[in-house]
N, CA, C, O and CB atoms as a CASP TS submission, in Angstrom:
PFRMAT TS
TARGET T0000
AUTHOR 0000-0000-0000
METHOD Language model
MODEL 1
PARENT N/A
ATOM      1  N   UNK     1       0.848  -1.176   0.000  1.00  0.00           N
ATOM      2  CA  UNK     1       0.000   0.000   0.000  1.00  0.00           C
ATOM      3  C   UNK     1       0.894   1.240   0.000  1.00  0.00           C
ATOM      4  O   UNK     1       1.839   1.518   0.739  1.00  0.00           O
ATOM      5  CB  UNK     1      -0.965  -0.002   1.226  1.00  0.00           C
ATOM      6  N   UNK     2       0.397   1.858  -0.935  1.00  0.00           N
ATOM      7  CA  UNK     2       1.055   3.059  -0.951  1.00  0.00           C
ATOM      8  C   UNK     2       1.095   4.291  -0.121  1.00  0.00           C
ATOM      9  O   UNK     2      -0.075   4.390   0.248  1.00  0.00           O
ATOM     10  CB  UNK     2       0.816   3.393  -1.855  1.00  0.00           C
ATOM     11  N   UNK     3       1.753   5.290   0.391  1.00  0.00           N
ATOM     12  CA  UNK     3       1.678   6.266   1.311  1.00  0.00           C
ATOM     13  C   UNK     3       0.318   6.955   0.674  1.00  0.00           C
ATOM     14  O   UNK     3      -0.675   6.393   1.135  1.00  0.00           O
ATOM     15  CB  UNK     3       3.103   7.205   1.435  1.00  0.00           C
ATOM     16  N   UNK     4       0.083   7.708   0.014  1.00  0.00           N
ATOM     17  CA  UNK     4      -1.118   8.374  -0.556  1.00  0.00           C
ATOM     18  C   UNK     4      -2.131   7.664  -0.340  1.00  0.00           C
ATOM     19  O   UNK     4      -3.100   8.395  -0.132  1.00  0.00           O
ATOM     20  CB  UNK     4      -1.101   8.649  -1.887  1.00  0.00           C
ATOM     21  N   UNK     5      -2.549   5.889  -0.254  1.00  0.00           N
ATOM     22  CA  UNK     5      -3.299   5.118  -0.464  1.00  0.00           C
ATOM     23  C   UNK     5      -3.734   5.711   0.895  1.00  0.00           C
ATOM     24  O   UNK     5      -4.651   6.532   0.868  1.00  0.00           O
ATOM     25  CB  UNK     5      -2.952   3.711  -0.863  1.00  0.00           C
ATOM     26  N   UNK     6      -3.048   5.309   2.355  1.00  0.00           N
ATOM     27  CA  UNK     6      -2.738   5.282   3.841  1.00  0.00           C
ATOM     28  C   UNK     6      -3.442   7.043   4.045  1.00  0.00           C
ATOM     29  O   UNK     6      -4.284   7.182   4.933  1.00  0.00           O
ATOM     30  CB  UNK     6      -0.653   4.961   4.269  1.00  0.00           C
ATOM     31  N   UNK     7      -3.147   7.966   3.415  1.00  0.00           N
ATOM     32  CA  UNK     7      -3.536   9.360   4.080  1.00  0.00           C
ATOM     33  C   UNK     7      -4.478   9.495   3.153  1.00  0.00           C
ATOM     34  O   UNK     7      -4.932  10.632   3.285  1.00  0.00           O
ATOM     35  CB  UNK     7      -2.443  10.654   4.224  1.00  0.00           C
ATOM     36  N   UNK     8      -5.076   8.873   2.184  1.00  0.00           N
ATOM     37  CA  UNK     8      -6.498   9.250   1.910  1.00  0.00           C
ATOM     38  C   UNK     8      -7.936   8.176   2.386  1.00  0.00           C
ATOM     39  O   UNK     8      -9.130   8.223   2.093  1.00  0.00           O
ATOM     40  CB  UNK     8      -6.461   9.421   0.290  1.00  0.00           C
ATOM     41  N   UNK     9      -7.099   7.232   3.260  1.00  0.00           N
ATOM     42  CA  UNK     9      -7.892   6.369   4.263  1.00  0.00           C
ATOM     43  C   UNK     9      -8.005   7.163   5.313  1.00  0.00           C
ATOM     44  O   UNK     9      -9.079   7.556   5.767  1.00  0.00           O
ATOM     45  CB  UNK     9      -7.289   5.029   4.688  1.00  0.00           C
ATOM     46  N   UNK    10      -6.699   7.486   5.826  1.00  0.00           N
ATOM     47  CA  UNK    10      -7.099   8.097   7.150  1.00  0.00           C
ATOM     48  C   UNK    10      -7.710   9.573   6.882  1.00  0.00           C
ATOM     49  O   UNK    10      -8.611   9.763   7.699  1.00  0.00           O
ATOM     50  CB  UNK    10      -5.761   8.181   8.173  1.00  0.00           C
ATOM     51  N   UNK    11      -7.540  10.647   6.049  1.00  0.00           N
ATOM     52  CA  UNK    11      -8.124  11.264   5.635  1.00  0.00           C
ATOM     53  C   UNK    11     -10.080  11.250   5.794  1.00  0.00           C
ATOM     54  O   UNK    11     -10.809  12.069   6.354  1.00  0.00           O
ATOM     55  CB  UNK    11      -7.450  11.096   4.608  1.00  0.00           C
ATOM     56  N   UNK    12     -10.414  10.031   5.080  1.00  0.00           N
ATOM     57  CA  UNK    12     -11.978   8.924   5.008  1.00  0.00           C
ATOM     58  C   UNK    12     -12.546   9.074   6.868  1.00  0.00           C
ATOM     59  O   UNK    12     -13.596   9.443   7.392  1.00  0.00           O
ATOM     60  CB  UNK    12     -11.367   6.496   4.465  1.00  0.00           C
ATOM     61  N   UNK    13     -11.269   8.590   7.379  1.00  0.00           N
ATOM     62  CA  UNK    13     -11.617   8.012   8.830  1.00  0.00           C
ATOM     63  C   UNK    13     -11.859   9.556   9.895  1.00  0.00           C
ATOM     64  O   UNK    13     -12.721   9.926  10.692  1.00  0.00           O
ATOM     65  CB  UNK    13     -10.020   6.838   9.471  1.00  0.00           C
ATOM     66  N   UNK    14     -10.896   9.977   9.494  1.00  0.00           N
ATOM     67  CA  UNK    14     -11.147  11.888  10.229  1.00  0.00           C
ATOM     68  C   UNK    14     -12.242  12.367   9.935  1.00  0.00           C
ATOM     69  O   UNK    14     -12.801  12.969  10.853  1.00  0.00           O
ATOM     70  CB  UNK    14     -10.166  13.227   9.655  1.00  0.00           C
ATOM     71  N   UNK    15     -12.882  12.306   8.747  1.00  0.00           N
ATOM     72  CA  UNK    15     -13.870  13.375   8.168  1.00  0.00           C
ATOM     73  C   UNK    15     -15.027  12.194   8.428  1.00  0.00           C
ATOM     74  O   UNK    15     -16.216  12.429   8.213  1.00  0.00           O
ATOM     75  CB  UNK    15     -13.569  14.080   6.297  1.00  0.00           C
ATOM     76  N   UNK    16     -14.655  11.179   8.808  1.00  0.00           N
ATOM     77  CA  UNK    16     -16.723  10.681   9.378  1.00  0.00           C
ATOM     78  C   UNK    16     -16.318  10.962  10.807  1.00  0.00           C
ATOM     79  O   UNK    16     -17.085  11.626  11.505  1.00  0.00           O
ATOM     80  CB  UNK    16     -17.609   8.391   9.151  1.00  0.00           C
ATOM     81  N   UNK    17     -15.172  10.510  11.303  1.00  0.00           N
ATOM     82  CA  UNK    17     -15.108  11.251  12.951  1.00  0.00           C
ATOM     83  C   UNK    17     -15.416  12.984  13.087  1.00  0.00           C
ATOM     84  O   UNK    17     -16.076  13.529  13.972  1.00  0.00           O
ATOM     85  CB  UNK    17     -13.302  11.035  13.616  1.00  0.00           C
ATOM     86  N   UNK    18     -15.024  13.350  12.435  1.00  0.00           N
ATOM     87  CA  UNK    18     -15.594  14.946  12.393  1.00  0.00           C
ATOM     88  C   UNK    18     -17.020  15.024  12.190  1.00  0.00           C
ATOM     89  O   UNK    18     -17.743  15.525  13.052  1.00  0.00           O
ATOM     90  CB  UNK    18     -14.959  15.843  11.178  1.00  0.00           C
ATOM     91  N   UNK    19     -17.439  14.597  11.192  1.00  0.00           N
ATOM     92  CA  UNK    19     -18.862  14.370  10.512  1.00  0.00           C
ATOM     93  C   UNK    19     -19.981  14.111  11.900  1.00  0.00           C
ATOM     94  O   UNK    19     -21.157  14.458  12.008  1.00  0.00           O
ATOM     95  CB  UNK    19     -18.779  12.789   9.309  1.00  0.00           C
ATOM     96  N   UNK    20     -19.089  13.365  12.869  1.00  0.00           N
ATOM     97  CA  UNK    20     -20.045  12.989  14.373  1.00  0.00           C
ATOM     98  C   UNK    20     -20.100  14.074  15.300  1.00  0.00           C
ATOM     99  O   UNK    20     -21.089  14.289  16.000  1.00  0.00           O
ATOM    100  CB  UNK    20     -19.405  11.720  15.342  1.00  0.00           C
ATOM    101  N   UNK    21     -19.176  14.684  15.318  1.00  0.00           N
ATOM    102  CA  UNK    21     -18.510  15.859  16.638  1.00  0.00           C
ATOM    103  C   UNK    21     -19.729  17.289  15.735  1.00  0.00           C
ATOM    104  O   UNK    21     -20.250  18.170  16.419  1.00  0.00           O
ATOM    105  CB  UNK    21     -15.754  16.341  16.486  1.00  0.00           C
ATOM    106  N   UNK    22     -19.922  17.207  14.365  1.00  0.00           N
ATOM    107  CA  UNK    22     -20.342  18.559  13.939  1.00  0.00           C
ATOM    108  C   UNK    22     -19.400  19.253  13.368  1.00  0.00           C
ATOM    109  O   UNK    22     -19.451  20.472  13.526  1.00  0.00           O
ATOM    110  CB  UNK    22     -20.812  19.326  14.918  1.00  0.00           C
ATOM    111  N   UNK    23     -18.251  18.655  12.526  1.00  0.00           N
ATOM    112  CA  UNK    23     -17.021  19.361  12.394  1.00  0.00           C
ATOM    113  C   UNK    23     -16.705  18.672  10.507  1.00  0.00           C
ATOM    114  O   UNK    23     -17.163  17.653   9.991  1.00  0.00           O
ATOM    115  CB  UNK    23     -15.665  18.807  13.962  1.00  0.00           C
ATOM    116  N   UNK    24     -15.875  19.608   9.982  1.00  0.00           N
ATOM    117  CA  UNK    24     -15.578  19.436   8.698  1.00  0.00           C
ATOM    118  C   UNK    24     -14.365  19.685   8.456  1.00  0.00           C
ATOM    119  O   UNK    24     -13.683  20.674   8.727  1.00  0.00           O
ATOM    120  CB  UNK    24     -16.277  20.069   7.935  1.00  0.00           C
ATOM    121  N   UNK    25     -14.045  18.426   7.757  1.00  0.00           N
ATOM    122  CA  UNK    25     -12.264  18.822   7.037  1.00  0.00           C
ATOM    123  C   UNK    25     -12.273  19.474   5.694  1.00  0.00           C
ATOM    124  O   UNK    25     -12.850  18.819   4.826  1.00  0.00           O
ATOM    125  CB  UNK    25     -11.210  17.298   6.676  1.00  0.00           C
ATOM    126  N   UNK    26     -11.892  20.327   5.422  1.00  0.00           N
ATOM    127  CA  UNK    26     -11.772  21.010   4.312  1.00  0.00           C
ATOM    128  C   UNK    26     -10.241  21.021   3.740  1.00  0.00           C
ATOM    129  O   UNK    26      -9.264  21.316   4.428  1.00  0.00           O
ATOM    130  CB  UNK    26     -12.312  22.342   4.599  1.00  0.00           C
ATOM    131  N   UNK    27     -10.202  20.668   2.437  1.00  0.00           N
ATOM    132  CA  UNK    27      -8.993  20.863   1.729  1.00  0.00           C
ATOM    133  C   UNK    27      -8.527  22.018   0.468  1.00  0.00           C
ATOM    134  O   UNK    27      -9.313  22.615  -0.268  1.00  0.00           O
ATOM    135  CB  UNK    27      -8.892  19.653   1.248  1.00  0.00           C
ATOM    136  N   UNK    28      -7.296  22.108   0.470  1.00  0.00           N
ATOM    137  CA  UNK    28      -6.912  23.317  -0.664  1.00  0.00           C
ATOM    138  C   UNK    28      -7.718  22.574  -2.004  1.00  0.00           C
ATOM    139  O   UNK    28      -8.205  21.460  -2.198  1.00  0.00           O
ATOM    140  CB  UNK    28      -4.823  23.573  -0.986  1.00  0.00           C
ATOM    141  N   UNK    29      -7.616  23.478  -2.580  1.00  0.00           N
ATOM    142  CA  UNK    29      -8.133  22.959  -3.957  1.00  0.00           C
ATOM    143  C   UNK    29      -6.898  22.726  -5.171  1.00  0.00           C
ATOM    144  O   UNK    29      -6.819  21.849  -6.030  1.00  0.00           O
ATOM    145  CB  UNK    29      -9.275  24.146  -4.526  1.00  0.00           C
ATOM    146  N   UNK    30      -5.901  23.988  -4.839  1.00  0.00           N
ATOM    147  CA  UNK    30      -4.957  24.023  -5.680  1.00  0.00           C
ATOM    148  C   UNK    30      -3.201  24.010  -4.366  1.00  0.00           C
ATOM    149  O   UNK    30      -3.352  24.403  -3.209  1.00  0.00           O
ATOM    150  CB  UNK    30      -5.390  25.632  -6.825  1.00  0.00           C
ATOM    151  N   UNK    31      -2.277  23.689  -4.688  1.00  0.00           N
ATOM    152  CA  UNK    31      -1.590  23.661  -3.740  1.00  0.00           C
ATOM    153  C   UNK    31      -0.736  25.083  -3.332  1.00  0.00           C
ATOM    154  O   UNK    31      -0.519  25.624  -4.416  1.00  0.00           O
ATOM    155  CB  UNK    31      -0.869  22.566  -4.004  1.00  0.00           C
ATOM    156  N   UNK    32      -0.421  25.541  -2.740  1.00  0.00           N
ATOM    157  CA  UNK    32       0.050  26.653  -1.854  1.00  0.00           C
ATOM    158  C   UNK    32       1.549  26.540  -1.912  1.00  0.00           C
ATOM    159  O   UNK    32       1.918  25.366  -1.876  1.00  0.00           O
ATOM    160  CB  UNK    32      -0.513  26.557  -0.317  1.00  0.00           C
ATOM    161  N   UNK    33       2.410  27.326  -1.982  1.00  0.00           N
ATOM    162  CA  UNK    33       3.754  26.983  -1.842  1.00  0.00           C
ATOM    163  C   UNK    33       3.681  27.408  -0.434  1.00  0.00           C
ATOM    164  O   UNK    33       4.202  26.603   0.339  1.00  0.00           O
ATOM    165  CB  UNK    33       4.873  27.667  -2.842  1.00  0.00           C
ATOM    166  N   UNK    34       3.083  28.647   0.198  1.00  0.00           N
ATOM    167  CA  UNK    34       3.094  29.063   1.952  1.00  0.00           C
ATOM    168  C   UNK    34       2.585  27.849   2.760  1.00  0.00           C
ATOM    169  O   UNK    34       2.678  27.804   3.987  1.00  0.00           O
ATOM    170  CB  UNK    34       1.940  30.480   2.396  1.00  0.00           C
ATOM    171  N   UNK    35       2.227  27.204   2.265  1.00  0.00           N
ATOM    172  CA  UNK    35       1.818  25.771   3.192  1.00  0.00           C
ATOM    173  C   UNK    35       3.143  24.253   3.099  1.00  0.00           C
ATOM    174  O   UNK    35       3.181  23.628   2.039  1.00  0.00           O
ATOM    175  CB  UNK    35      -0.029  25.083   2.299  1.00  0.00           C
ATOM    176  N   UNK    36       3.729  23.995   3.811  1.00  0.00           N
ATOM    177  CA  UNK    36       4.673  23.292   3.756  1.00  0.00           C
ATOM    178  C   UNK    36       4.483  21.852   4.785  1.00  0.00           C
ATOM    179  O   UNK    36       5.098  20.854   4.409  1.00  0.00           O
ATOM    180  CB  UNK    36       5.781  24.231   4.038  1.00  0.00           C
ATOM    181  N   UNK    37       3.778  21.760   5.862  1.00  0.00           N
ATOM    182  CA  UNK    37       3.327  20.418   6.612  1.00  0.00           C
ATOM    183  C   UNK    37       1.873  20.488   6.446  1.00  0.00           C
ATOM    184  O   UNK    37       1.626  20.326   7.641  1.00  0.00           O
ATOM    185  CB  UNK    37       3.758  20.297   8.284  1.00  0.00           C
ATOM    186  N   UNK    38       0.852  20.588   5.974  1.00  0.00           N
ATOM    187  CA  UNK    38      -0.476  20.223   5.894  1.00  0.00           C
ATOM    188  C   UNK    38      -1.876  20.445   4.825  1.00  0.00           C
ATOM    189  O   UNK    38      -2.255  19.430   4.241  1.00  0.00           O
ATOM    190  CB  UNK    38      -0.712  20.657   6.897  1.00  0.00           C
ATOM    191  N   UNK    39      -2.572  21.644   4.591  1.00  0.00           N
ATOM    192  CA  UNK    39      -2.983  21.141   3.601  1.00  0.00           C
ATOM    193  C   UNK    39      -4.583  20.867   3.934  1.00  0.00           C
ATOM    194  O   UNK    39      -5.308  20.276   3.134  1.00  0.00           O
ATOM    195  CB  UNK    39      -2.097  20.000   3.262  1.00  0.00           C
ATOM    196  N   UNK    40      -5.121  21.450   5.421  1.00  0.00           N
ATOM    197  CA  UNK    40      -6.145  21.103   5.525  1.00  0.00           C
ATOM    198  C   UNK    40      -6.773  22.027   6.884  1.00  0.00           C
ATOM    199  O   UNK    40      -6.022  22.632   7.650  1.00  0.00           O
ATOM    200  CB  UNK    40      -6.056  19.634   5.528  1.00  0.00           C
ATOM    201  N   UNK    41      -7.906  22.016   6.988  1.00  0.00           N
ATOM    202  CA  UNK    41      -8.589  23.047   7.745  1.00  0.00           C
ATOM    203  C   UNK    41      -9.582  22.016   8.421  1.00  0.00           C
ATOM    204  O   UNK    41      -9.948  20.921   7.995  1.00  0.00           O
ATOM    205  CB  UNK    41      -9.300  24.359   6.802  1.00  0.00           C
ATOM    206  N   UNK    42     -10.030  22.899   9.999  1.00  0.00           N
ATOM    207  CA  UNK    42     -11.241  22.185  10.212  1.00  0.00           C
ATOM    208  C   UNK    42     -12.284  22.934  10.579  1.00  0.00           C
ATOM    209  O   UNK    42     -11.876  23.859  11.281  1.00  0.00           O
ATOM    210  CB  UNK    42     -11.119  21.246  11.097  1.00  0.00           C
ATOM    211  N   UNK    43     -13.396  22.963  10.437  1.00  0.00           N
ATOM    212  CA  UNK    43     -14.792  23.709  10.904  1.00  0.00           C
ATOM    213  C   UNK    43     -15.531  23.098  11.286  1.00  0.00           C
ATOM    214  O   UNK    43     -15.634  21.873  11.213  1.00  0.00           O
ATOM    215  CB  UNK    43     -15.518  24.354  10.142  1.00  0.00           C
ATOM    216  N   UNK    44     -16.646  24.370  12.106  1.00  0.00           N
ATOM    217  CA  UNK    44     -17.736  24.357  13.082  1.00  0.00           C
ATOM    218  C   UNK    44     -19.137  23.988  11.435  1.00  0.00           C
ATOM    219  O   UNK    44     -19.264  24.874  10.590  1.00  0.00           O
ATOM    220  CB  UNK    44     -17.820  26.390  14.303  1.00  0.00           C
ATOM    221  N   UNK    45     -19.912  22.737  11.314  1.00  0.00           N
ATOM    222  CA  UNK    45     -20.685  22.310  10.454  1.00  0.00           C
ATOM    223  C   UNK    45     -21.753  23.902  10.445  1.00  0.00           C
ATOM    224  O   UNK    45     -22.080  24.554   9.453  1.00  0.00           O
ATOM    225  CB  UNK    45     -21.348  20.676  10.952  1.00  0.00           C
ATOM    226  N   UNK    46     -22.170  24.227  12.219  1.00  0.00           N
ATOM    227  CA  UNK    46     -23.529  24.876  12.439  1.00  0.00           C
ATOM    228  C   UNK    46     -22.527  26.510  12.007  1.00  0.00           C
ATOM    229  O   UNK    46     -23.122  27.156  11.144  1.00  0.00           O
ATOM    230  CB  UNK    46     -24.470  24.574  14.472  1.00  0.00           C
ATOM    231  N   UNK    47     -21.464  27.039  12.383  1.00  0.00           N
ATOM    232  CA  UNK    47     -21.073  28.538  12.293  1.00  0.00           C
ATOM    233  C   UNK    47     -20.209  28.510  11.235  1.00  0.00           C
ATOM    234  O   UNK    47     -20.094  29.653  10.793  1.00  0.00           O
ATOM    235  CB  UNK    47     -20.393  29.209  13.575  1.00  0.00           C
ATOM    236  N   UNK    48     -19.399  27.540  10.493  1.00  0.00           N
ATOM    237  CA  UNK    48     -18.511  27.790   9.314  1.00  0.00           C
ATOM    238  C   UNK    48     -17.657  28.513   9.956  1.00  0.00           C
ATOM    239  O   UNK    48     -17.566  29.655   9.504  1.00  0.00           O
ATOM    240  CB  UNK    48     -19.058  28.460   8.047  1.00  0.00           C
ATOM    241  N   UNK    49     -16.966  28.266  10.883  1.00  0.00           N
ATOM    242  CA  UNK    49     -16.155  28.920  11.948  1.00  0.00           C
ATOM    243  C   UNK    49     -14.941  27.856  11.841  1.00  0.00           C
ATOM    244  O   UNK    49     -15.070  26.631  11.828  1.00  0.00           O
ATOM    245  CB  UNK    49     -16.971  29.064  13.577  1.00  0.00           C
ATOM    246  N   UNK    50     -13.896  28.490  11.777  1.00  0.00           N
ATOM    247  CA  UNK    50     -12.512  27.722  11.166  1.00  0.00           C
ATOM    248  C   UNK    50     -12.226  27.880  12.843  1.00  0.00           C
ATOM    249  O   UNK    50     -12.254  28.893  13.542  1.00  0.00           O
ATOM    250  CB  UNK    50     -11.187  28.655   9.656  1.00  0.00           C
ATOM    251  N   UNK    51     -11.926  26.387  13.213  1.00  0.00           N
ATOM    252  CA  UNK    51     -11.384  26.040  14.425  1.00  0.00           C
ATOM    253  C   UNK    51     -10.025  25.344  14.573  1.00  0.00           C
ATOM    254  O   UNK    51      -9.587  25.165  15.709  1.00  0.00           O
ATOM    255  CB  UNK    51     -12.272  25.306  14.978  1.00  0.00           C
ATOM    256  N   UNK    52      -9.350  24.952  13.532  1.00  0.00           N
ATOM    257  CA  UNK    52      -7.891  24.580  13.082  1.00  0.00           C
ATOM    258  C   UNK    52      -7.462  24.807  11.727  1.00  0.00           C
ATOM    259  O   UNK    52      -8.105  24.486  10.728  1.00  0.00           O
ATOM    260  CB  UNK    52      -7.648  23.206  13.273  1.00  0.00           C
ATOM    261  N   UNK    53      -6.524  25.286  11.742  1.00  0.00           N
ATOM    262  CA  UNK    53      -5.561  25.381  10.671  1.00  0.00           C
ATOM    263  C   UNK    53      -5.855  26.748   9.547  1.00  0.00           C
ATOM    264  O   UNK    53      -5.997  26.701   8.325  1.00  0.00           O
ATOM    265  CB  UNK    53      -5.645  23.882   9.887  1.00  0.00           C
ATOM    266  N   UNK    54      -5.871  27.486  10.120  1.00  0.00           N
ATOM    267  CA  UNK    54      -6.482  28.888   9.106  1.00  0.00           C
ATOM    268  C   UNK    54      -4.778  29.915   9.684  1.00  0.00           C
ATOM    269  O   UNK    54      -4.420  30.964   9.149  1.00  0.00           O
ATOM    270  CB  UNK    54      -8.830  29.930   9.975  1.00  0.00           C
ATOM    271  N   UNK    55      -4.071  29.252  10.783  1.00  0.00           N
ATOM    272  CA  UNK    55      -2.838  30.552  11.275  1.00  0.00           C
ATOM    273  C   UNK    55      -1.844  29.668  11.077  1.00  0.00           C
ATOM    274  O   UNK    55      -2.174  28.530  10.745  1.00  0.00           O
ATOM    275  CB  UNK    55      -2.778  31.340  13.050  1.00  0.00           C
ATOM    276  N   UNK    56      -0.663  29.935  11.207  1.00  0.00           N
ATOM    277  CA  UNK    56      -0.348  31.076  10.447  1.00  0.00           C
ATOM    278  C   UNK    56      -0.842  31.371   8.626  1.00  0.00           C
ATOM    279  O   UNK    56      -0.965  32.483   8.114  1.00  0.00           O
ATOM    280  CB  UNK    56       1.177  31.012  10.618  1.00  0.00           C
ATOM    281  N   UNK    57      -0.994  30.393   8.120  1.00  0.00           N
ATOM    282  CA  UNK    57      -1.769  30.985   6.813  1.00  0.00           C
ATOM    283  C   UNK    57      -3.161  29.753   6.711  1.00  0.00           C
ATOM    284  O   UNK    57      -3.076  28.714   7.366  1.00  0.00           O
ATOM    285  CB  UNK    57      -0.485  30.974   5.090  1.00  0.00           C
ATOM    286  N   UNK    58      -4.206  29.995   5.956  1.00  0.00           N
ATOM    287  CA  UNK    58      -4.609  29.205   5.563  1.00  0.00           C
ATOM    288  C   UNK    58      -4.711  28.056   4.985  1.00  0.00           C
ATOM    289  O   UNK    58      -4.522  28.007   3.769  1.00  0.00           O
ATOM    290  CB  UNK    58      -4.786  29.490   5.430  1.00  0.00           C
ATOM    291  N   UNK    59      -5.074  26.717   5.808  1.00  0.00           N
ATOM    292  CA  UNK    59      -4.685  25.213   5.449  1.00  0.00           C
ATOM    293  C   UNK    59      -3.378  25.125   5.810  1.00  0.00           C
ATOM    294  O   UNK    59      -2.508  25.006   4.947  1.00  0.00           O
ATOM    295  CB  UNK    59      -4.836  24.762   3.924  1.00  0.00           C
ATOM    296  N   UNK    60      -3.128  25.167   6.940  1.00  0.00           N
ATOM    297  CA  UNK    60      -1.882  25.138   7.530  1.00  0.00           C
ATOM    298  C   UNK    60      -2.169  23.938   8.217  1.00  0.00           C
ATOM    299  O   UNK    60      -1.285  23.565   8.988  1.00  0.00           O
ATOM    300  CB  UNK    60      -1.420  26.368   8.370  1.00  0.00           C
ATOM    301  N   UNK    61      -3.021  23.352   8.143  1.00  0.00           N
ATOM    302  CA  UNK    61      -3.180  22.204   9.797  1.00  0.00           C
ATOM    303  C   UNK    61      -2.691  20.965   8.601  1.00  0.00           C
ATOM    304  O   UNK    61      -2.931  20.722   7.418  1.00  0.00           O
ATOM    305  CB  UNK    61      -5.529  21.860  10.940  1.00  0.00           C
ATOM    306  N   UNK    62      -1.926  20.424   9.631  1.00  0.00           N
ATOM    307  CA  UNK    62      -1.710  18.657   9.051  1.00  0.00           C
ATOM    308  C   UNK    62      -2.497  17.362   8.995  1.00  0.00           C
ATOM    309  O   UNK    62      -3.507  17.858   8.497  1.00  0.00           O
ATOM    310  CB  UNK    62      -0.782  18.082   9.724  1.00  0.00           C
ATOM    311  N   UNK    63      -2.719  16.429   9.091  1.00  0.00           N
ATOM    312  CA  UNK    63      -3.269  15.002   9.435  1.00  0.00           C
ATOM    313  C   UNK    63      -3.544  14.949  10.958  1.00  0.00           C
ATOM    314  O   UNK    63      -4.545  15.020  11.672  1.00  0.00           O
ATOM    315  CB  UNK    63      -2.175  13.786   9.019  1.00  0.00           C
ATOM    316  N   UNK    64      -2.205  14.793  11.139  1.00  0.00           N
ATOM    317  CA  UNK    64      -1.561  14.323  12.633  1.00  0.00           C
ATOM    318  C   UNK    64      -2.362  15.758  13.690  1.00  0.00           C
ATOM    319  O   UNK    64      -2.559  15.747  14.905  1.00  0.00           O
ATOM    320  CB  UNK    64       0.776  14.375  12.591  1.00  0.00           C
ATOM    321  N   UNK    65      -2.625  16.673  12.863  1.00  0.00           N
ATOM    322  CA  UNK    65      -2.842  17.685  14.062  1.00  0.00           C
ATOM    323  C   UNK    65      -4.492  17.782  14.366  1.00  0.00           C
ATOM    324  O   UNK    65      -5.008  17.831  15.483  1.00  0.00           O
ATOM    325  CB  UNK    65      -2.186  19.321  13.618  1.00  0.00           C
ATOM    326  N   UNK    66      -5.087  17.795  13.242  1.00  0.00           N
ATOM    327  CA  UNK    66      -6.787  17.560  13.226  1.00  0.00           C
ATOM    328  C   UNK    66      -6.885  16.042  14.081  1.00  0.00           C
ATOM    329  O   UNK    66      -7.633  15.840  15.037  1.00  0.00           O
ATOM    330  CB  UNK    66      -7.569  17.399  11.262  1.00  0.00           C
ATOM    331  N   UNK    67      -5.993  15.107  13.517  1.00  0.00           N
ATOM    332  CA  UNK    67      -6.160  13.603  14.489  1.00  0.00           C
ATOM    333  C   UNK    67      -6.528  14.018  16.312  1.00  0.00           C
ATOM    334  O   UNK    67      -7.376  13.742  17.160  1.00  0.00           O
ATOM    335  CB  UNK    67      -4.223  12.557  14.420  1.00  0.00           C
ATOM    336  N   UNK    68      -5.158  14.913  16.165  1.00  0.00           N
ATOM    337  CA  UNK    68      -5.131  15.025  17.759  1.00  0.00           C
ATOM    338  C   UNK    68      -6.360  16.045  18.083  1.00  0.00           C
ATOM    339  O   UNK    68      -7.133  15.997  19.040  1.00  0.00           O
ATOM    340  CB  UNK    68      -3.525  15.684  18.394  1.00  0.00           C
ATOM    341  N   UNK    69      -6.344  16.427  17.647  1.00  0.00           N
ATOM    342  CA  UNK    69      -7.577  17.508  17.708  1.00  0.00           C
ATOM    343  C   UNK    69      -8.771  16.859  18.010  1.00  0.00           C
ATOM    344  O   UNK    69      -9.196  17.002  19.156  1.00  0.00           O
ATOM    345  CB  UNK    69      -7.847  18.299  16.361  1.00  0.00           C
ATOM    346  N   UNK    70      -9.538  16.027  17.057  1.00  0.00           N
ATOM    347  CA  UNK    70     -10.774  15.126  17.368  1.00  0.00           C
ATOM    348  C   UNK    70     -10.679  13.854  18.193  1.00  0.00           C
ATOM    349  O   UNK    70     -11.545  12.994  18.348  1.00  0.00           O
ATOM    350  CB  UNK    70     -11.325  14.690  16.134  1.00  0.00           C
ATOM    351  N   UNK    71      -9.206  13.921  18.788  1.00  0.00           N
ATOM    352  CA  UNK    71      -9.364  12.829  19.693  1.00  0.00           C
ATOM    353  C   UNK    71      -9.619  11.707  19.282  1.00  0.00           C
ATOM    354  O   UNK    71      -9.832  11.318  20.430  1.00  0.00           O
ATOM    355  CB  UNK    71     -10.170  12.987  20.489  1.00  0.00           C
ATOM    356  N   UNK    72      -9.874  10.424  18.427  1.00  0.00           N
ATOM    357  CA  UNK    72     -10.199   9.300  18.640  1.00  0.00           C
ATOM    358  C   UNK    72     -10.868   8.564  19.476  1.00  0.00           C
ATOM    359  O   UNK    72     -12.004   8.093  19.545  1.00  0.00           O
ATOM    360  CB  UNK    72      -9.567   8.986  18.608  1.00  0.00           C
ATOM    361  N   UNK    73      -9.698   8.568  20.237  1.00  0.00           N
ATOM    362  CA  UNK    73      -9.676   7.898  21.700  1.00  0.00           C
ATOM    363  C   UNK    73     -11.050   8.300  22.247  1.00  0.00           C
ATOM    364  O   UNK    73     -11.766   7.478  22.818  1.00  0.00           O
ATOM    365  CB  UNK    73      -8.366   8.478  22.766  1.00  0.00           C
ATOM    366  N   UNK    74     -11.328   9.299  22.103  1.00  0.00           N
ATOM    367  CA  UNK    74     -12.220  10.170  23.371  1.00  0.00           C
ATOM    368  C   UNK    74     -13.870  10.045  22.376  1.00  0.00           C
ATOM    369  O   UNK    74     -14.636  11.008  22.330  1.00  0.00           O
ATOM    370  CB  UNK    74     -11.422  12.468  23.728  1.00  0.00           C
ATOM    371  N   UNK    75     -14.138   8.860  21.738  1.00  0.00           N
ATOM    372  CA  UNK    75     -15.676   8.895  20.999  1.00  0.00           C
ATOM    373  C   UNK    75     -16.693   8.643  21.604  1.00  0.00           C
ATOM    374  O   UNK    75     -16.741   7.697  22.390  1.00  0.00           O
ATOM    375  CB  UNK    75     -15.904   8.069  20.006  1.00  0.00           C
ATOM    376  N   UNK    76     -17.685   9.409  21.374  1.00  0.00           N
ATOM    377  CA  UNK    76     -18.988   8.475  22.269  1.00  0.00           C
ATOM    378  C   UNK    76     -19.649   7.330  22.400  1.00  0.00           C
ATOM    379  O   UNK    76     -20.528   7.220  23.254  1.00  0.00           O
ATOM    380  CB  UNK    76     -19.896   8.808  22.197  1.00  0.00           C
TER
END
């Protein structure tokens, strides 16, 4: 399995765990050279309120950081 195969699974697995909490992963559309570890944003479903990865520039948040962010571990 390829690396790309692996982060657009776990990618799948974040965004239905978000999908439960009320939360959305959003991605660039085109790529950024100011973005260098991530590539992805997260929001409030009900306010469209960017709650990770909009600082220092937009789509700045990584995999690993939205992961930690929604917790896993911590599901209902």
């Amino acid at each position: 399995m390829s690396r790309v195969d692996s982060d657009n699974a776990r990618l799948r697995r974040l965004r239905r765990l978000g999908h439960r909490k009320g939360l959305t992963i959003l991605t660039t559309k085109k790529p950024d050279p100011k973005v260098v570890n991530g590539g992805y944003m997260l929001s409030a479903d009900e306010t469209f309120k960017v709650i990770l990865g909009d600082r220092p520039v937009p789509y700045s948040a990584s995999l690993d950081q939205i992961e930690a962010y929604l917790d896993p571990d911590d599901e209902e």
